[in-house]
C-alpha positions as CSV (number, residue, x, y, z in Angstrom):
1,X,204.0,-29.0,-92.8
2,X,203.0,-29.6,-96.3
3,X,206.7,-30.4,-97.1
4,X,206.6,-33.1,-93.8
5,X,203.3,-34.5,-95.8
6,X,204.7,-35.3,-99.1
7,X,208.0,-36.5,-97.7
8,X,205.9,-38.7,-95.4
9,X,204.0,-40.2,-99.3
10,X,207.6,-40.6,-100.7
11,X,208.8,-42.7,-97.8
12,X,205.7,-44.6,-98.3
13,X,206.3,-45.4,-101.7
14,X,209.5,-46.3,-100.3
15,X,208.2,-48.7,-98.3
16,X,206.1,-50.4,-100.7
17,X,209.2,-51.1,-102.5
18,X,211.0,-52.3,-99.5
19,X,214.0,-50.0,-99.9
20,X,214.0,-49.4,-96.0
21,X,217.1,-47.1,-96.1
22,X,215.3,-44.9,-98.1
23,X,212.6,-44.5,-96.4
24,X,214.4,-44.0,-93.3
25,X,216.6,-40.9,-94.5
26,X,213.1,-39.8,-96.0
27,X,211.3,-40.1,-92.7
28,X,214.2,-38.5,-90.4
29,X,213.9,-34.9,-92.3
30,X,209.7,-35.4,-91.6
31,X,210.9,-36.0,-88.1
32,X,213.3,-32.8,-87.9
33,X,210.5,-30.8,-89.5
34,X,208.6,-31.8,-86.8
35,X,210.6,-30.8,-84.1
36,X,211.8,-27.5,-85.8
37,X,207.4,-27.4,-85.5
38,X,206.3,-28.6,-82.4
39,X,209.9,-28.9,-80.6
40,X,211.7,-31.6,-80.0
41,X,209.9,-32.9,-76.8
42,X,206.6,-32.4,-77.8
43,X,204.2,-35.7,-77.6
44,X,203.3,-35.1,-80.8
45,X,206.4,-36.4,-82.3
46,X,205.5,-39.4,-80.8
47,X,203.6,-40.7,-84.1
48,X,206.8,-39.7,-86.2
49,X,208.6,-41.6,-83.6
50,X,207.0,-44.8,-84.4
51,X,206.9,-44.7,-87.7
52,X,210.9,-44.3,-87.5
53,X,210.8,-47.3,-85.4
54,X,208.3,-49.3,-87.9
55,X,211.2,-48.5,-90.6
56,X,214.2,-49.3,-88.8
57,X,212.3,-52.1,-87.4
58,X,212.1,-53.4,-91.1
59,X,215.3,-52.8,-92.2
60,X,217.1,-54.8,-89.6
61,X,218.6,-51.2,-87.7
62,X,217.5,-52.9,-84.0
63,X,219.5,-50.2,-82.1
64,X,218.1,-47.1,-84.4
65,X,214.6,-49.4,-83.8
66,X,215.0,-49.3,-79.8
67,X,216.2,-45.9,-79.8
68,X,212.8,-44.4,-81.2
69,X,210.6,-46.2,-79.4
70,X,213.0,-45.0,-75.7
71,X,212.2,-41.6,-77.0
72,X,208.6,-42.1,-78.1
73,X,208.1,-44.3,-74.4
74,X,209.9,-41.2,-72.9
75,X,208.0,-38.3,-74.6
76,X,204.5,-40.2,-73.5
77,X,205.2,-40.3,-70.0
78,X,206.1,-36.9,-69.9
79,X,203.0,-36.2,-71.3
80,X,201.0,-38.2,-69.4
81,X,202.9,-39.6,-66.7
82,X,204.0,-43.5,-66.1
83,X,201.1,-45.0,-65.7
């Protein structure tokens, strides 16, 4: 997890610069770290979810945007049901 927390301090640096892309290939190997940790249907990836969603969001991806949030929506109700 150490290595998922300084990745996670690069891709903010890479987001105070605005180079999106490179935050986002930053923040998908903190997400598979994450899963290879907790699994990869584990509510606590919901977080790492969002912050991929933030990103992608911000760099214009709209499908890679809706496509973390689906998981994120879907790992949450799993957890704690639909309501």
């Amino acid at each position: 997890m150490k290595i998922a927390s300084a990745l996670n301090k690069l891709s903010e640096l890479y987001t105070a610069k605005k180079d999106y892309k490179a935050a986002i290939q930053v923040y998908l190997r903190v997400l598979q770290i994450h899963e290879e940790v907790f699994g990869q249907n584990d509510v606590n990836l919901t977080f790492t979810l969002d912050r991929l969603a933030v990103l992608n969001y911000a760099a214009g991806s709209f499908k890679e945007t809706e496509a973390a949030y689906m998981r994120m929506l879907a790992l949450r109700e799993k957890a704690h049901g639909s309501n």
